[in-house]
Phi, psi and omega in degrees: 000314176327289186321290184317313146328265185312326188302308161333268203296347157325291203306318206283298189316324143319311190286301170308322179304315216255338166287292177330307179285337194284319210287310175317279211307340185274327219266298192292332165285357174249003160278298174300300186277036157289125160302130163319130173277083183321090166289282203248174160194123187258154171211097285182112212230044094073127161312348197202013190222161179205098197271113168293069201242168114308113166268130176197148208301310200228141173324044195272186200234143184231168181201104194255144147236176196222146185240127168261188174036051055236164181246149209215149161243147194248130167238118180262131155216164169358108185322122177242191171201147189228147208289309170286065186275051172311343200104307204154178188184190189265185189236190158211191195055237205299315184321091183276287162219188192237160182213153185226156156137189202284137161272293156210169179312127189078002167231131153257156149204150203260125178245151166244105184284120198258113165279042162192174181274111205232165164194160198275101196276333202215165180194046190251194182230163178233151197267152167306125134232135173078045158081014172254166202258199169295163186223147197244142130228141160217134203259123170242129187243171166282119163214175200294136177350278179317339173289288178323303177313296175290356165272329202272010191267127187234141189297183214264113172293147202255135169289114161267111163334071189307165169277141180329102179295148171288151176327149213220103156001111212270341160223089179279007174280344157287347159277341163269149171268353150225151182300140174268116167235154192248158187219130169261090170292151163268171202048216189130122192034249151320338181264097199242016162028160202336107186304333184077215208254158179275345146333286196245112161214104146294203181279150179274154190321320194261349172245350178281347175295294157334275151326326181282310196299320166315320191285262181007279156357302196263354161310296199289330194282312208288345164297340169095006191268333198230110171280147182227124169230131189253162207278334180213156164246357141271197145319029217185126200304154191218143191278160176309305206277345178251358112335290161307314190298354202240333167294310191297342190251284141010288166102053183299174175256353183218160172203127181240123188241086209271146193239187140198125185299198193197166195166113171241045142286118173316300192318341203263133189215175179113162193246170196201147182245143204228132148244159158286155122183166206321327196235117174250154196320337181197179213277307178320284162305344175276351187272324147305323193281322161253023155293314190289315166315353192260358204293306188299305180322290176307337167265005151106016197245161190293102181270031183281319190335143171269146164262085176258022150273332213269313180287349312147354185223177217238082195308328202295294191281352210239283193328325179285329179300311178293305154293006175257338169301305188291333156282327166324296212278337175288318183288336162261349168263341179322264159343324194245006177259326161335302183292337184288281189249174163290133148276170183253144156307154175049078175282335201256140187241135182228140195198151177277135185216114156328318197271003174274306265254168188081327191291149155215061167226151188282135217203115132288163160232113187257120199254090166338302197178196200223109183292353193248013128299106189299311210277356181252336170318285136019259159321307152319357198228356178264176205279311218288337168283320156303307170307307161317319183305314191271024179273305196282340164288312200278343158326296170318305177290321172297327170298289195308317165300302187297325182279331200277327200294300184303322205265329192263323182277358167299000000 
């Protein structure tokens, strides 16, 4: 009995040993893959010099470049998180401000908009000690236009052959049993697209976009009327071309490109719907068209790159057809965004908007309220105003699909 007895407790106790130990090993592995914390980020100012740092948790690995015209300096490093994820701010010295967040999985990146021709005297990391953490530092001095131009000239990318796509349908929209809509939040991972008022600050553009385009979604899918795909469902910058590339390859039947403006008087609040064109309607939309056009400049990226969806399509005939659908569908959304929210005067809008342009798919840009509105700030972020907003999209598209449906059977 003794034996059996000691025998028992050997085991459990092994067993509590060997549980004990399984528990250690998740623990310390669940550790070890924590992304590194962005606490702080300092800026430091000099006479002839402008010191950049990172306070952060854990050790990483970087990689600085300099982009001209406009000119920015770009720093990728180790996917982090940050404890202030405001997005950016404003800078000092060299620095006009900074914008932050996921570039792609396992790269973050920093763009910095530098207001003078700069080159990167220093860059290292200093290791944690005496209760201070890791340190990021990068040194930027002034140097000549020309120093600048030629350090920031990166070759030129070779177009590589892709392998042969399967055939594609020359019309998968008759193969589907509900209209497809692709929904664009704007902005995205570094790119924090409007900040809102130094009054009032609230979520940045790109997670209040976000949040709203999930609802919407899930609006447009519960009639059962609508498939819905959005470009992006996380934190993470998506290229102007790849936005498109993703309605145009699809054959979506619709493309909603979601925003939230800026202005600079608080007061002014209310949504407004943007179609393309060349010319925009008023001074105000060309003042949109070119913040929003800035988005790939402001996310760090090489615009040599060719768009060859946009060349790729047949401009004459298909643009005009597609742009007299994308007003159509404006003109329906107006009136049902009307009964919900505040509009801006003149709510339907016209503008050269980069993320319109090429599709040939009938394509809005819906400029939610205004973030430099405490009170539209606010308003955006509660879910039951987002839910109305995507109740007046699925009106508009039942209209506008019903109109289009009357019109092809005549």
């Amino acid at each position: 009995m003794a034996r059996k007895f000691k025998s028992s407790c050997i085991g459990i106790i092994c067993a509590l040993l060997t549980l004990a130990g399984c528990l250690s090993v998740d623990v310390i592995a669940t550790h070890a893959v924590a992304a590194p914390q962005v606490a702080d980020i300092r800026i430091g100012q000099s006479k002839n010099k402008t010191r950049f740092v990172l306070d952060i948790n854990q050790n990483i690995k970087y990689n600085v470049f300099t982009l001209a015209n406009p000119n920015r300096v770009v720093i990728d490093i180790t996917e982090v998180t940050w404890k202030n994820n405001t997005g950016g701010a404003k800078g000092r010295g060299f620095i006009d401000q900074y914008r932050y967040g996921l570039f792609k999985p396992g790269t973050s990146r920093i763009v910095l908009d530098v207001n003078k021709p700069v080159n990167v005297a220093n860059s290292f990391m200093i290791k944690a000690r005496k209760g201070k953490p890791y340190r990021f530092v990068l040194d930027l001095k002034e140097v000549s236009n020309k120093a600048f131009q030629e350090a920031s000239k990166r070759p030129v990318k070779r177009r590589v052959a892709s392998a042969p796509k399967k055939p594609q349908p020359a019309d998968i929209r008759s193969l589907r049993t509900k209209k497809l809509i692709v929904l664009d939040p704007g902005h995205g991972g570094h790119d924090p697209g409007n900040l809102g008022s130094t009054k009032y600050r609230g979520f940045p553009e790109k997670t209040v976009v976000l949040s709203a385009a999930h609802t919407i979604k899930e609006e447009l899918e519960k009639t059962g009327r609508y498939q819905v795909v959005m470009t992006r469902d996380t934190d993470v910058y998506v290229k102007f071309h790849n936005r498109t590339r993703i309605a145009h390859n699809l054959q979506a039947d619709l493309f909603i490109s979601v925003h939230a403006d800026s202005f600079k008087s608080a007061k002014v609040r209310g949504a407004t719907v943007y179609t393309l064109s060349e010319r925009a309607s008023d001074r105000e939309a060309a003042a949109l068209a070119r913040r929003e056009n800035k988005s790939d400049i402001i996310a760090g990226m090489d615009l040599e790159e060719e768009i060859d969806i946009v060349q790729s399509i047949l401009i004459d005939l298909v643009k005009r057809e597609t742009m007299n659908l994308s007003s159509s569908f404006a003109n329906e959304l107006v009136p049902q965004l009307k009964k919900v929210v505040l509009v801006r005067t003149n709510p339907h809008r016209t503008a050269n908007l980069i993320v319109l342009k090429g599709l040939d798919v009938p394509s809005v840009l819906l400029e939610l309220g205004y973030l430099t509105n405490s009170q539209d700030a606010k308003m955006l972020m509660q879910k039951e105003t987002q839910r109305n907003i995507g109740r007046s999209i699925v009106k508009a598209a039942d209209r506008f699909f019903a109109r289009q449906y009357a019109t092809y059977a005549e």
